[in-house]
Structure formats: C-alpha cells, structure tokens
N, C-alpha and C positions, 0 to 999 in steps of 0.2 A: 487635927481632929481625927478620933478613932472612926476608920471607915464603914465600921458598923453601925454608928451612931449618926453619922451621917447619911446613909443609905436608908438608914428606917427614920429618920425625923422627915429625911425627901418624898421617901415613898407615903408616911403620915401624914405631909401637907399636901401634896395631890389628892390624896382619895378624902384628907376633910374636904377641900377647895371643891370638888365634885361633888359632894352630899351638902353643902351649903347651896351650890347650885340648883341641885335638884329639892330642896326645900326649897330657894328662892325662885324656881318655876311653877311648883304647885301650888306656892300663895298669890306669885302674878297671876295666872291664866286665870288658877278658880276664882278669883276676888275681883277682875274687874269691872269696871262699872254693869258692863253689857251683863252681866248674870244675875242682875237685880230688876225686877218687872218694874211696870210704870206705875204699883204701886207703893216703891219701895220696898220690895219683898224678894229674896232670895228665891228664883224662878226653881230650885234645885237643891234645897237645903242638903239633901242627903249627898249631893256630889261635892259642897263645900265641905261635911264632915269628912271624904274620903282626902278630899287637898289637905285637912289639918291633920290630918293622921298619916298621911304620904312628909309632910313636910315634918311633922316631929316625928315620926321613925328614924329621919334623916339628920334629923340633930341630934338625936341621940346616940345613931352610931358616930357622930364624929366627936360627941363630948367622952365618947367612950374609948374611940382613937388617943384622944388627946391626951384622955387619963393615963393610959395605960402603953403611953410611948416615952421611950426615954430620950429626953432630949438635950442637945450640944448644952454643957454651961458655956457661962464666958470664956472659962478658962481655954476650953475646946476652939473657942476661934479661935486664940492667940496663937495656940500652937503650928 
C-alpha cells in the first residue's frame, strides 16, 4: 500500500474517531435524564440547543474528513 495513502486514511480515522466522540459526549451529558425537571421539561432548553450544535459541528467535520480523503482500495491491501 502507497505510504501516503496509508498515513492520511490513519491519520483520517483518528481525527473522525475523536469528533464522533465528542459529538457522542455532547449528546450523552446534555441529554440525560437529570436535565429534564419533574415536570418533564428541559430544565435548560438553550444548553441542549448548544449540545446539538456542538455534536453536529462535529459530524460534519468528520463527514467532511471522510469525503475528502483518499482512501486504500482493496487492491492497496493486497499489495
């Protein structure tokens, strides 16, 4: 496999793998039960809007990683 292509599809799944992360921390923490009063209402509606805008910032730079890297064919393993 050309070492190029190997080196940026590696370095492309770590830095998705870490923005998946940190979208999947800003939907756990903002979203659990505890942030809902006891009247079933969002004690903080404006701090869930900042979790869903933290968490899709973050998937969109990795759909945008993902577009825009070239990555191994099959052929590249075989080699």
């Amino acid at each position: 496999m050309p070492k190029s292509i190997k080196d940026g599809a590696v370095a492309a799944t770590t830095h998705v793998q870490e923005l998946v992360g940190k979208a999947m921390d800003a939907l756990t923490v903002g979203f659990q039960a505890h942030g809902i009063n006891q009247f079933g209402v969002y004690g903080d509606p404006s701090a869930r809007r900042g979790d869903l805008r933290r968490a899709r910032l973050a998937i969109e730079e990795a759909l945008e990683i993902l577009s825009n890297t070239p990555w191994p064919s099959q052929g590249d393993y075989e080699e």
